[in-house]
N, C-alpha and C positions, 0 to 999 in steps of 0.2 A: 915657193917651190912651184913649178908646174908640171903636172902629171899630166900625162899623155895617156887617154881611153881608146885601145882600138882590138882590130884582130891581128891575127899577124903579121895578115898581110898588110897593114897599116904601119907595123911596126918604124919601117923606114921613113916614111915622109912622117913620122909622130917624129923621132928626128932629129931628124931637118930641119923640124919647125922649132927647135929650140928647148923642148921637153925637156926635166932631170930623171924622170923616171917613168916606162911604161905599162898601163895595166892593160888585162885582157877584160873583157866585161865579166865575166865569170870571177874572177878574183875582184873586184870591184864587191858582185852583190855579196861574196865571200866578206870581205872585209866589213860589208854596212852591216851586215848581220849581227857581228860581234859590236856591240856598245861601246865598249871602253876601249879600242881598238880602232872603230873609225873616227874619234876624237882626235886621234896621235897623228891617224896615217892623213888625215885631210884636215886644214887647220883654215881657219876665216881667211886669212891672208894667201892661201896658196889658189893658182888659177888651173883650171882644168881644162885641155886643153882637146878638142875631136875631130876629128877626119868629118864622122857619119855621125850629127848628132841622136839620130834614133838608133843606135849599135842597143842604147839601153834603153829599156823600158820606161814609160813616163814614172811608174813607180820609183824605181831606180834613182831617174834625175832627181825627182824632188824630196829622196832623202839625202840625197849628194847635195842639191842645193841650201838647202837647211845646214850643213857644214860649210860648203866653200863656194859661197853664191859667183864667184866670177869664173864665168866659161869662156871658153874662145871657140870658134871654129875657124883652121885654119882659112885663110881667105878672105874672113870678115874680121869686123871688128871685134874688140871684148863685150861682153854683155853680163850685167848685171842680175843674175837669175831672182833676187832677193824679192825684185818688184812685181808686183801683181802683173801676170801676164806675159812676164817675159821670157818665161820658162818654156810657155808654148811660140814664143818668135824663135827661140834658138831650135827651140827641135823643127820648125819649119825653114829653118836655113836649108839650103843644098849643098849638098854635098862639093869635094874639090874633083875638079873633070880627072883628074892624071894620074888618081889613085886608085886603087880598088877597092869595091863596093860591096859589102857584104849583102847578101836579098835579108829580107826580112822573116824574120820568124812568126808568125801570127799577129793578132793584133796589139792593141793599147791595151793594158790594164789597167785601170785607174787604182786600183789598193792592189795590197798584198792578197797574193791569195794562201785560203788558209792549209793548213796541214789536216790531215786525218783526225787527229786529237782535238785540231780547234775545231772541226767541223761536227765532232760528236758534243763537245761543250756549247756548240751554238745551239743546235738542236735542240740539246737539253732542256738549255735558257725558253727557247722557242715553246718546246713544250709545258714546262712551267706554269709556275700561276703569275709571274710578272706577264706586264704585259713590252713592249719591245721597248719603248722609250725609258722604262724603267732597268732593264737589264742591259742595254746599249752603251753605255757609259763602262760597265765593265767590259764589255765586246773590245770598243774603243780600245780600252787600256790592253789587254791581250793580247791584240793585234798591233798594235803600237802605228796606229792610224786614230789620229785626234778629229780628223776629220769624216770619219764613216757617217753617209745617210743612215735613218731607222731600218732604212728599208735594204736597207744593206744583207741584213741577216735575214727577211722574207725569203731572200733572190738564191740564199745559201743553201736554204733551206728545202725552196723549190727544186733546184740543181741535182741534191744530193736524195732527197723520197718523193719527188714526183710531184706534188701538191704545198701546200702552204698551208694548212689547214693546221689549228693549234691543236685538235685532238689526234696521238700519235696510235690510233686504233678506228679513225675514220677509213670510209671504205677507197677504196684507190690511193690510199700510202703505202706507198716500197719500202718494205724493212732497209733500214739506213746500212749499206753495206758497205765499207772501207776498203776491202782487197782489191778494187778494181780502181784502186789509184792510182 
């Protein structure tokens, strides 16, 4: 099967190009979210098919790659996302001249970012008596990122009280506030 990722205004030349079905990117990250659900909807064999390879986020791709490593973009050839590297040649493809281009919404995120809830459990972890490499591997798991640096949860850390410092009563720590997510 090949699935067509675009906006709406893509919808047409998705198409054209021979797509059996078109997703918006929001129904995409909807879909990876649910586990048992993005097994069904994206299968090894089916090719995915983009106007604007960055529409999605590099997060994005490379859990859609890990399901259905063949991408196309229209214009180019198919590519193999499976291989080291080639994830980043597709999203540096250009886009097709004759269609419309969505701008872009901020930058690259490399991981998921977390919710309020995981952001108080990092914390937590953070302040604890582990120290990061020893609590990381559950972060990892949580976050459903096998691949998070240690240094991952410092930066979380930093972000959300100001400092990184393990003691959560050292002087220049911001009480960890959530409502202004």
């Amino acid at each position: 099967m090949r699935h067509g990722i675009g906006s709406k205004a893509q919808h047409g030349a998705l198409l054209e190009a021979g797509v059996d079905r078109v997703w918006s990117p929001a129904q995409v990250v909807s879909v990876l979210s649910e586990k048992d659900v993005a097994f069904v909807a994206f299968r090894p064999y089916d090719t995915i098919v983009m106007i604007q390879p960055k529409i999605l986020n590099a997060d994005v791709m490379r859990q859609l790659s890990r399901l259905t490593p063949s991408f196309e973009v229209v214009g180019h050839s198919p590519i193999d996302a499976s291989r080291t590297g080639e994830l980043s040649t597709l999203r540096g493809l250009s886009p097709m001249d004759n269609v419309a281009v969505e701008p872009r919404k901020g930058g690259n995120l490399k991981y998921k970012q977390p919710t309020p809830a995981q952001v108080k459990t990092i914390v937590d972890y953070w302040h604890g008596p582990k120290k990061p490499a020893e609590f990381m591997p559950d972060v990892r798991e949580m976050m459903g990122e096998p691949d998070l640096p240690n240094s991952w949860a410092r930066d979380v850390v930093i972000k959300h009280t100001g400092n990184s410092k393990r003691d959560p009563n050292a002087p220049g720590k911001r009480p960890l506030n959530l409502q202004d997510e």
